[in-house]
ZAZAPA-494816 format. One line per field, with one value per residue (C-alpha): residue number from 0; residue in three letters; x, y, z. Coordinates in steps of 0.05 Angstrom, whole numbers, m for minus. Layout:
minu c(NUM, ...)
kelum c(ALA, ...)
x c(X, ...)
y c(Y, ...)
z c(Z, ...)
END
This chain:
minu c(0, 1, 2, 3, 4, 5, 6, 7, 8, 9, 10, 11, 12, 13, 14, 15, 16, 17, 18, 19, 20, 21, 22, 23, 24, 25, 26, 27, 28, 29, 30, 31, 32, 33, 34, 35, 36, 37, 38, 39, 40, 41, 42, 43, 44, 45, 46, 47, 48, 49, 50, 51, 52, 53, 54, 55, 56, 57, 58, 59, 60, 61, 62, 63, 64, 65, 66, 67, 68, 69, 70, 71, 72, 73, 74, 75, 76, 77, 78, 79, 80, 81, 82, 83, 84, 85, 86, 87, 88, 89, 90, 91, 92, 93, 94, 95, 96, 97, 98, 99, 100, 101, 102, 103, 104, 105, 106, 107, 108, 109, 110, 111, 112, 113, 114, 115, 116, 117, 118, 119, 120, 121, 122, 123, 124, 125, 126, 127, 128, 129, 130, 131, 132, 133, 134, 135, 136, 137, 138, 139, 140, 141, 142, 143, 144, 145, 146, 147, 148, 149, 150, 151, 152, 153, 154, 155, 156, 157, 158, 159, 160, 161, 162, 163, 164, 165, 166, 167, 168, 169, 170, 171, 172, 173, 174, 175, 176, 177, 178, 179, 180, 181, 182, 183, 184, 185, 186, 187, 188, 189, 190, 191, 192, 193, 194, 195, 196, 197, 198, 199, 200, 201, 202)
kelum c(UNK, UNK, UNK, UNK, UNK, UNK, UNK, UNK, UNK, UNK, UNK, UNK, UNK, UNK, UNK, UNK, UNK, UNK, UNK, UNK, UNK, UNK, UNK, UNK, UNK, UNK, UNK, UNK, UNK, UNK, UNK, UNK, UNK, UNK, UNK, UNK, UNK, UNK, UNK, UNK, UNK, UNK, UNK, UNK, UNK, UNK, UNK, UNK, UNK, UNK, UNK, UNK, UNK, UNK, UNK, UNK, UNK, UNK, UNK, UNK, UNK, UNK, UNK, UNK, UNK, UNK, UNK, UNK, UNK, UNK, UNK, UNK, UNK, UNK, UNK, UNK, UNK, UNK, UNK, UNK, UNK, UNK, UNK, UNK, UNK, UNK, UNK, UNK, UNK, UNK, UNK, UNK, UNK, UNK, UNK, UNK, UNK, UNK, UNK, UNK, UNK, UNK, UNK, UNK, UNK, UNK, UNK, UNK, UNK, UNK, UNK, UNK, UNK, UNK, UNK, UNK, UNK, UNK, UNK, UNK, UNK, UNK, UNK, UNK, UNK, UNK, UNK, UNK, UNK, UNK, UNK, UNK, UNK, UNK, UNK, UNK, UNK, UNK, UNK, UNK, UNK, UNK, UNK, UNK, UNK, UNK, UNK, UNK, UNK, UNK, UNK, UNK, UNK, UNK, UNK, UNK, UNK, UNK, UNK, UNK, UNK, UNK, UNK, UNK, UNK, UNK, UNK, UNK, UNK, UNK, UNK, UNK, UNK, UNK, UNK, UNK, UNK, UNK, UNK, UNK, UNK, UNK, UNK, UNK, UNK, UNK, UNK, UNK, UNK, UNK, UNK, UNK, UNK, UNK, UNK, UNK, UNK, UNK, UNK, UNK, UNK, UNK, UNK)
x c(m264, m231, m197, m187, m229, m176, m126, m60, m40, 41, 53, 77, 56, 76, 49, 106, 131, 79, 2, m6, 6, m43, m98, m74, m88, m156, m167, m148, m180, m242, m228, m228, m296, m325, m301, m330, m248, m233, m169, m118, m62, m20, m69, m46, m91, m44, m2, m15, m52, m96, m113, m128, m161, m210, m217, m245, m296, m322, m345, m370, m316, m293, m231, m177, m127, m61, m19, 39, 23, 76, 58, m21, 6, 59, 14, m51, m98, m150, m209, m194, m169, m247, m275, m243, m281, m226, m168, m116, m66, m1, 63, 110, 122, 137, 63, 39, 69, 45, m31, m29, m1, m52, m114, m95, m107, m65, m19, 3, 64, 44, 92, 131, 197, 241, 182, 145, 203, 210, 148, 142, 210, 191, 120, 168, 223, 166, 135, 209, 210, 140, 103, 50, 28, m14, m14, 44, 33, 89, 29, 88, 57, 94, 149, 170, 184, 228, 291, 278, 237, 314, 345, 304, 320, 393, 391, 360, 410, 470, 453, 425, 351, 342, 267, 245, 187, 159, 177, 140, 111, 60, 79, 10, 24, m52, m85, m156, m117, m94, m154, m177, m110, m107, m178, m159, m96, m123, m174, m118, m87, m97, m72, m80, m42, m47, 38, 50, 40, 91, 149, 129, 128, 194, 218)
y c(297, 252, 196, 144, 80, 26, 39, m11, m31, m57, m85, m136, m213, m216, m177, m140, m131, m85, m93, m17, m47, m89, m46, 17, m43, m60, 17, 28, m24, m3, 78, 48, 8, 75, 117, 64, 56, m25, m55, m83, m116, m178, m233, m255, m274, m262, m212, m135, m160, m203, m144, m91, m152, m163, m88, m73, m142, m126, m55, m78, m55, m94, m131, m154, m202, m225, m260, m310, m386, m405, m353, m388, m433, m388, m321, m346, m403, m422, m418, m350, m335, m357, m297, m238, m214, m223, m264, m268, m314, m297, m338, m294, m235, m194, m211, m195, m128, m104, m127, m86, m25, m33, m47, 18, 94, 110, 76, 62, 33, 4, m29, m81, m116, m124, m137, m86, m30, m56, m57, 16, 39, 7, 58, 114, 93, 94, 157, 188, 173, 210, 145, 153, 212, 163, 179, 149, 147, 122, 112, 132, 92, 99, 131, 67, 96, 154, 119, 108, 174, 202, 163, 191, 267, 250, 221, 281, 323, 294, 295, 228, 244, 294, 297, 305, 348, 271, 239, 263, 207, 234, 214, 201, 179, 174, 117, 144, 200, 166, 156, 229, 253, 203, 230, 301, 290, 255, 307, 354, 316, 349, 291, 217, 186, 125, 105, 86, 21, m2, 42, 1, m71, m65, m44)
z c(m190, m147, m172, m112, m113, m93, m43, m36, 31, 41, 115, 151, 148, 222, 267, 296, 375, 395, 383, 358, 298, 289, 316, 258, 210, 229, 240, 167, 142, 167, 146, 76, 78, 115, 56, 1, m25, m42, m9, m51, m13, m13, 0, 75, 124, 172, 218, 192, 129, 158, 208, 148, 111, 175, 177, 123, 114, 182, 165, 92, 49, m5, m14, m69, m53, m98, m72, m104, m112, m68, m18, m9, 54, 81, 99, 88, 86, 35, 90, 105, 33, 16, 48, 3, m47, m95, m101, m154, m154, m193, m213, m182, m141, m203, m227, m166, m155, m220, m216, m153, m178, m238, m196, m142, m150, m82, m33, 40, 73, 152, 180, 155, 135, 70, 20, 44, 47, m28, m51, m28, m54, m121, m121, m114, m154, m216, m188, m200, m266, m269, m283, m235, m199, m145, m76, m30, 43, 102, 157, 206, 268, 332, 290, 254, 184, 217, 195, 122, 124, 144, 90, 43, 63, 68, m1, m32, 5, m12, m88, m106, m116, m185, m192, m107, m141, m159, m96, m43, m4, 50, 133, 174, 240, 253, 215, 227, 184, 127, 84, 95, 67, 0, m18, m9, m50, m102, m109, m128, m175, m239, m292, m301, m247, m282, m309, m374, m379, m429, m398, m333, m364, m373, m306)
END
């Protein structure tokens, strides 16, 4: 039975150099609404969010927003933040984080700066500690996640990742791709990939 119902998207608030960014977010966003899976993701309206956020509402899928109070007027605005189908509104980034983590069965890295290389790190770090067995996807557009996709590899080879077997993020370079490959994933998950929710409140 598979488990994927809400899918967390990490990307830029800018749009990035090159418009093949923006397009694989409205082409994910609108995978997800074809497939029926919600969109959880950081609540801005604009750059790669707001692209994955237009996505999906203009092929009918649903979407969840949270996003910091501070953060309301800096990558979004309250018109546009009107039109998602949810919106929480946290105190901090720490809130934020975790409400998404709690609210997603799977999740995907576009591209994207610092916050979103740590949100993503901060999935696998958990995963690592065999917290979560949720899908992890780099959607590896135009090659932009090859560098911390090396980093990784050299990291594991020189010693300094112990439990690989629970880090194995998945690279789609294709967004039209990256839905397709969650729900066959998750469909072979055979345990909870829910984390244990007191071991992570602490983290």
């Amino acid at each position: 039975m598979n488990t994927i119902r809400s899918v967390c998207v990490y990307c830029g608030s800018s749009p990035g150099r090159d418009g093949i960014y923006l397009e694989a977010g409205r082409q994910l966003g609108h995978s997800l609404a074809r497939s029926g899976l919600r969109l959880v993701y950081g609540g801005g309206t604009k750059g790669i969010m707001g692209a994955v956020a237009e996505g999906t509402m203009r092929a009918g899928g649903k979407v969840m927003g949270i996003i910091p109070r501070f953060l309301m007027n800096r990558e979004a605005t309250e018109s546009a933040l009107d039109r998602l189908h949810e919106l929480v509104v946290t105190d901090n980034m720490h809130q934020r984080k975790h409400r998404m983590f709690e609210e997603s069965d799977a999740f995907v890295a576009l591209p994207g700066g610092i916050g979103t290389v740590e949100e993503i790190v901060e999935i696998m770090t958990w995963a690592q500690l065999g917290h979560h067995r949720k899908p992890i996807v780099f959607a590896n557009i135009k090659g932009f996640w090859d560098p911390m996709l090396a980093l990784i590899d050299h990291m594991a080879a020189e010693g300094f990742i112990h439990t690989a077997h629970n880090v194995k993020p998945l690279v789609v370079e294709d967004p039209d791709k990256i839905v397709a490959t969650i729900l066959a994933t998750g469909a072979a998950v055979d345990a909870p990939t829910g984390g244990v929710s007191s071991v992570i409140d602490k983290m």
